[in-house]
C-alpha positions as CSV (number, residue, x, y, z in Angstrom):
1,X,14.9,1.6,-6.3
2,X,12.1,-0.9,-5.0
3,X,9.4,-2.5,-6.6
4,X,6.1,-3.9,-5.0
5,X,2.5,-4.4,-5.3
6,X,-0.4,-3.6,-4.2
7,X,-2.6,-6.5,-3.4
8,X,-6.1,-6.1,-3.8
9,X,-8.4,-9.7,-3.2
10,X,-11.7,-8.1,-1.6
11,X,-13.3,-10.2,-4.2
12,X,-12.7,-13.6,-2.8
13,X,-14.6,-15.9,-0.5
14,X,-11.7,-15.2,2.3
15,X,-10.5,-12.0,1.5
16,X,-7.4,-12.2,4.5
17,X,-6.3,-16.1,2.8
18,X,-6.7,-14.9,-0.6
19,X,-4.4,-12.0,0.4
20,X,-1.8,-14.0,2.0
21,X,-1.7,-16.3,-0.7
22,X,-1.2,-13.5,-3.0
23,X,1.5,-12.0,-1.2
24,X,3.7,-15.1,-0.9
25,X,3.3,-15.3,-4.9
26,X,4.0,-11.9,-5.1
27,X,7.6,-13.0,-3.0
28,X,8.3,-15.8,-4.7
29,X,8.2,-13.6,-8.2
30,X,10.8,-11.3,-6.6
31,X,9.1,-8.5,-5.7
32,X,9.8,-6.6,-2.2
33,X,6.7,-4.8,-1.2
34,X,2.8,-5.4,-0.4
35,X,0.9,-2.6,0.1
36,X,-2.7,-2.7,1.4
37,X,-5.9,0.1,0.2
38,X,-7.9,1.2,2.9
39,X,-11.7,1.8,2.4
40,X,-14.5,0.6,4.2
41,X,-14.1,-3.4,3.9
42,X,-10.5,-4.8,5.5
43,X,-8.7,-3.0,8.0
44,X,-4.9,-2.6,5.8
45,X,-3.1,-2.5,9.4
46,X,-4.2,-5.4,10.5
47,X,-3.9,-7.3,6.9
48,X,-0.6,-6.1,6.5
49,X,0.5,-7.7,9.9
50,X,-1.1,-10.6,8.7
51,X,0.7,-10.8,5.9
52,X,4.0,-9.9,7.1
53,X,3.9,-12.2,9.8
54,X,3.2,-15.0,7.0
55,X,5.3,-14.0,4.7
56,X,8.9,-13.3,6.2
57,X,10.9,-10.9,4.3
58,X,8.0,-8.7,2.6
59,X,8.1,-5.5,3.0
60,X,4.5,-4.4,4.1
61,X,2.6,-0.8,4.2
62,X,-1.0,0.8,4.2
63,X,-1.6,2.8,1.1
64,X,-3.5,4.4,2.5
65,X,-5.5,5.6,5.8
66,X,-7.3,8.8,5.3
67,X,-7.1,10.9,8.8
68,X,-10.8,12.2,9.3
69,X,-12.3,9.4,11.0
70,X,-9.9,8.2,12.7
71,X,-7.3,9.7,15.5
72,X,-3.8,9.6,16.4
73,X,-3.8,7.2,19.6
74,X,-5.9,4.6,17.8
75,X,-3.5,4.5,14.2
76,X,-0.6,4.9,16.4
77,X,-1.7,1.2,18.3
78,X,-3.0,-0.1,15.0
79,X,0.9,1.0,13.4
80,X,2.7,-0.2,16.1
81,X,1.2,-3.7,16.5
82,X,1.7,-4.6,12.9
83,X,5.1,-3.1,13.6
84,X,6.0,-5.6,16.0
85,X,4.1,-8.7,14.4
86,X,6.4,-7.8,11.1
87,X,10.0,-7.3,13.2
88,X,10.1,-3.9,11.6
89,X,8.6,-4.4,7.9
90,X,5.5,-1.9,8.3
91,X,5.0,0.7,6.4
92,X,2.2,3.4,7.9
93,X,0.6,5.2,4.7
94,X,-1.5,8.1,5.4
95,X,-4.2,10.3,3.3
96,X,-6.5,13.4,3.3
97,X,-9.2,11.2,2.0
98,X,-11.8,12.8,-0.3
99,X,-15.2,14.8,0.5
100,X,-17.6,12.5,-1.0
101,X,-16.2,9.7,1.1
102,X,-15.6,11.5,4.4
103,X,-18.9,13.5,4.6
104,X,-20.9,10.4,2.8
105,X,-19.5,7.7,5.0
106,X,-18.7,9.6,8.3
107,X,-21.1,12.1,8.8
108,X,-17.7,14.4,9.1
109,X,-17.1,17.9,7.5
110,X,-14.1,17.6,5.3
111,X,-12.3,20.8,6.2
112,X,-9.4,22.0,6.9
113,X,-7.5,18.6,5.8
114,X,-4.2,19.8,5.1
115,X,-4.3,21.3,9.2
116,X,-5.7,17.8,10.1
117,X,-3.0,16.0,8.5
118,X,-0.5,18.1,10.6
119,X,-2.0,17.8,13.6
120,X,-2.0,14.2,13.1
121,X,1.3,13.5,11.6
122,X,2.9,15.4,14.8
123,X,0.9,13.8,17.1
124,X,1.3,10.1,15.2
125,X,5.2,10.6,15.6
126,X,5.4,11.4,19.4
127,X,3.3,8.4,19.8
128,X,5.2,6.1,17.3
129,X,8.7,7.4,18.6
130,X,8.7,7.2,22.3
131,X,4.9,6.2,23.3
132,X,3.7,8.8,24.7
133,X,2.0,12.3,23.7
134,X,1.0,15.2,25.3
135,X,-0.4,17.1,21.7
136,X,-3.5,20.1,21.9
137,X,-3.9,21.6,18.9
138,X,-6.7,22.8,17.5
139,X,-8.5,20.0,15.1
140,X,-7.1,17.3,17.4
141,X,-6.3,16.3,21.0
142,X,-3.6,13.3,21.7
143,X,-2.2,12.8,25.7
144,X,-1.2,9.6,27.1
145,X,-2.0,9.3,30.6
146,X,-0.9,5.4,30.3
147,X,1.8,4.6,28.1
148,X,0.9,3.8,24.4
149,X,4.3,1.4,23.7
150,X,4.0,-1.5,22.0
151,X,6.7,-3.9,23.1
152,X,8.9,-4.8,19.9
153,X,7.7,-2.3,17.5
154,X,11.1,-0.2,18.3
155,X,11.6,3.1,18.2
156,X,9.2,3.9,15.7
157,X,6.9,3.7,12.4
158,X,8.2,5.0,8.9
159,X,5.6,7.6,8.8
160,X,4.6,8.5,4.4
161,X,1.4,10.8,3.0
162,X,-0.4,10.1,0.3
163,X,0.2,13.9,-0.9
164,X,-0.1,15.1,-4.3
165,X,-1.1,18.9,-3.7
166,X,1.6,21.7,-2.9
167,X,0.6,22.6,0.5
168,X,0.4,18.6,1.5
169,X,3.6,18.1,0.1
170,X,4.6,21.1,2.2
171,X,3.5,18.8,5.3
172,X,4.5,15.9,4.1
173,X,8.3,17.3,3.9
174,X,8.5,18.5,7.0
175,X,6.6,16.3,9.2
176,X,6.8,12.6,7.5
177,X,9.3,10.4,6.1
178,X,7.8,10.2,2.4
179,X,4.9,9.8,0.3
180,X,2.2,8.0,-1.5
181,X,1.7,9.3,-5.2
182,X,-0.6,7.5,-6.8
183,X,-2.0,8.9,-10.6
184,X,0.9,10.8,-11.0
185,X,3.2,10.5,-14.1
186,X,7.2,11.0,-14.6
187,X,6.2,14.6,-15.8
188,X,4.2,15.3,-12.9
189,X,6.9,14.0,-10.4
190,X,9.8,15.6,-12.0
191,X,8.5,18.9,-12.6
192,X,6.0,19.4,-9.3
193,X,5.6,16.9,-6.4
194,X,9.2,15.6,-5.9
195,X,11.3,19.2,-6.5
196,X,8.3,20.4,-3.6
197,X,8.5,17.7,-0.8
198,X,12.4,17.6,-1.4
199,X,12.3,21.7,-0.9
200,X,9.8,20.9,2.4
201,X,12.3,18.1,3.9
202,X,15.6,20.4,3.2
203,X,14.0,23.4,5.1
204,X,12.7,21.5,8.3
205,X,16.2,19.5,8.5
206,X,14.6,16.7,7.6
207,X,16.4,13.8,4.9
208,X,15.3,13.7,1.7
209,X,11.9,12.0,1.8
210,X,11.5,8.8,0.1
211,X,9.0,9.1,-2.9
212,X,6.9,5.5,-3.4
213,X,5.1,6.5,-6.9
214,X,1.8,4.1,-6.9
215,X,1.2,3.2,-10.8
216,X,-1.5,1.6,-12.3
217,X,-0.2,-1.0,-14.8
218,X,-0.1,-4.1,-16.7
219,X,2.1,-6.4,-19.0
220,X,-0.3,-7.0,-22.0
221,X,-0.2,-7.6,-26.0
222,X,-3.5,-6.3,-26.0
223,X,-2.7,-2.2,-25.5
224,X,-5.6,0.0,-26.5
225,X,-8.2,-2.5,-24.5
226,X,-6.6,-2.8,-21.6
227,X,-6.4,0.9,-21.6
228,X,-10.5,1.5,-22.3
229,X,-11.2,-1.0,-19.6
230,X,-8.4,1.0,-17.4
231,X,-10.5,4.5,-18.8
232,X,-13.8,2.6,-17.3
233,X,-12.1,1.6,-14.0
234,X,-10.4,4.5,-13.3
235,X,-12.8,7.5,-13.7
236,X,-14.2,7.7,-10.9
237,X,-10.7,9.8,-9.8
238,X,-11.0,12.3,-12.2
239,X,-14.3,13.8,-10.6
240,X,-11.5,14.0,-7.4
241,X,-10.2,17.9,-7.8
242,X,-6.5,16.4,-6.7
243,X,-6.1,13.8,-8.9
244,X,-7.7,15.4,-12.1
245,X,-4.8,18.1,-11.1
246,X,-2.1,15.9,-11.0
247,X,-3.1,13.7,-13.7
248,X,-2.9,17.3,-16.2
249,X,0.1,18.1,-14.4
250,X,1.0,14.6,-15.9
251,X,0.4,15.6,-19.5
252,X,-2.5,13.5,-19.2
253,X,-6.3,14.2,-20.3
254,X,-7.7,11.4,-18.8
255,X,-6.6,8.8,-14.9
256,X,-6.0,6.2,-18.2
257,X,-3.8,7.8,-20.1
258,X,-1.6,7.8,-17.1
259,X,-1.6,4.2,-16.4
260,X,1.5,1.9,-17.5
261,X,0.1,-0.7,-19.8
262,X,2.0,-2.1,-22.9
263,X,4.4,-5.4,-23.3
264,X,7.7,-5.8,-21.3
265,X,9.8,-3.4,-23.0
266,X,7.0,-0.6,-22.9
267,X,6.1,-1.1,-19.7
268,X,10.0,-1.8,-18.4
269,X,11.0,1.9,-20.1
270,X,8.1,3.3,-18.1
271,X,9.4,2.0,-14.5
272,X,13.0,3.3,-15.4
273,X,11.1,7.1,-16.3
274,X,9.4,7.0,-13.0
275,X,13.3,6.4,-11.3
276,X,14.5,8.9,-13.4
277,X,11.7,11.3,-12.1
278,X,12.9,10.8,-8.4
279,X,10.6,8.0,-7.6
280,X,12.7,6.1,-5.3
281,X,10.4,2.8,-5.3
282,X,7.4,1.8,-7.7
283,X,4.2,0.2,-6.6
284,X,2.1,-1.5,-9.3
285,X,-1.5,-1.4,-8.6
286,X,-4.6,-2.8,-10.9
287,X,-2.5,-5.6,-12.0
288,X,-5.0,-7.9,-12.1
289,X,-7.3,-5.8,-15.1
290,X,-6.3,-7.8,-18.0
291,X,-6.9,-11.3,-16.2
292,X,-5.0,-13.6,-14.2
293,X,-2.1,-14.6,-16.9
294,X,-1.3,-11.0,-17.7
295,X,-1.0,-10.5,-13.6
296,X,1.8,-13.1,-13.8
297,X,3.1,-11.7,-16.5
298,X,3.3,-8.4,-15.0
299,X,5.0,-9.9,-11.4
300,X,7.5,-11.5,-13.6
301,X,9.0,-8.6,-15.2
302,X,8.4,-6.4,-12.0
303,X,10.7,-9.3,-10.0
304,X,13.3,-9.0,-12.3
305,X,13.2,-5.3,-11.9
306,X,13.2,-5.9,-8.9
307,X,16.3,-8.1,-8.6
């Protein structure tokens, strides 16, 4: 199992130097992954290329691009080009994206997602694989009456969902390589979303799918105030009908409650109950709640895990 980061400095004067600068801290601490949010600010493709071409040896992804808004011919260009500037390090993280975001930002209905993310996945991977598409389905066109190759990005993009619900796991199995949980407990991934995508990737003749749990966490003496601030911060993904599902499915009551946050031993158990689960790499996120020295603290422990 992997451990990585995601890397979050929107709050600088320079968000792309501040991220780089990160990341090559992140490396030296030992851990093996960067992965990049995607909102409305920074585009995560091109930060991650950025950053992988900076810092040799990371391990870089998008966590994650929702698919209404954008289409396959312009992610697949966006995917292969960091591709190539990393010599094969990117990681292309996809999403349904949410209804208040998608109808509030893009003007966009937000239906049929789960039959958008299909449309796009198989699309995405004709394009990623061999450069070309000739895809007409009914949400989305894709054809390629020039070639859509990016020299050096190879023979394609490891292709992951940030899917949580049964009938995207469903997709995710049989059309990508993996996927993105993020707000999802040990219980949660050892009882529903890993047994499902598994089931998914078995049927289609696919390999088993890697599973990159995204966890909010933190090294800290200070517990129960972390966690409050962590309750403040992370609300706003319990009005979301998917994660308030999958943080229950947790054992949860509350996004918070989920979160890793405790000393090193604490938080050290809570890494290894995540592999038990079937998480096949870990992803810290929100490290930086408690304040810059707890951050460090947290990168040390997750190196040595790491290691």
């Amino acid at each position: 199992m992997t451990v990585g980061v995601a890397l979050n400095a929107a709050d600088a004067d320079n968000q792309i130097d501040a991220t780089v600068d990160l990341a090559r801290e992140a490396s030296a601490a030992g851990l093996r992954s960067a992965w990049f949010g995607q909102t409305f600010g920074a585009d995560s493709p091109q930060l991650a290329a950025i950053v992988g071409r900076e810092v040799p040896g990371l391990q870089v992804g998008t966590s994650a691009i929702p698919v209404f808004g954008r289409h396959p011919l312009l992610v697949s260009s966006q995917a292969q080009t960091a591709q190539a500037a990393t010599h094969g390090r990117y990681h292309l993280g996809l999403a349904l994206g949410t209804k208040l975001l998608t109808e509030a930002g893009f003007g966009i209905p937000f239906e049929r997602p789960v039959a958008r993310l299909r449309e796009f996945l198989t699309a995405l991977r004709q394009l990623t694989e061999t450069g070309t598409a000739d895809f007409h389905g009914e949400l989305l066109t894709a054809a390629t009456p020039v070639s859509a190759r990016v020299p050096g990005a190879g023979s394609g993009v490891p292709l992951l969902v940030a899917a949580m619900g049964p009938q995207a796991l469903k997709a995710s199995g049989e059309l990508a390589d993996g996927i993105l949980p993020y707000l999802a407990g040990p219980r949660a991934l050892a009882e529903h979303i890993v047994p499902a995508v598994t089931a998914a990737a078995e049927a289609a003749g696919r390999p088993a799918p890697r599973v990159v749990a995204l966890v909010h966490g933190v090294v800290t003496d200070d517990a129960d105030a972390v966690r409050e601030t962590a309750a403040e911060q992370l609300a706003f993904y319990e009005r979301i009908p998917s994660y308030a599902r999958v943080v229950g499915l947790s054992g949860a009551a509350r996004a918070a409650d989920v979160a890793v946050i405790g000393d090193e031993k604490a938080v050290a158990a809570e890494v290894r109950r995540y592999r038990d689960a079937g998480a096949t790499e870990v992803v810290f996120s929100g490290t930086g709640i408690a304040g810059e020295a707890a951050r460090r603290r947290t990168w040390a422990l997750l190196g040595e895990l790491a290691a």
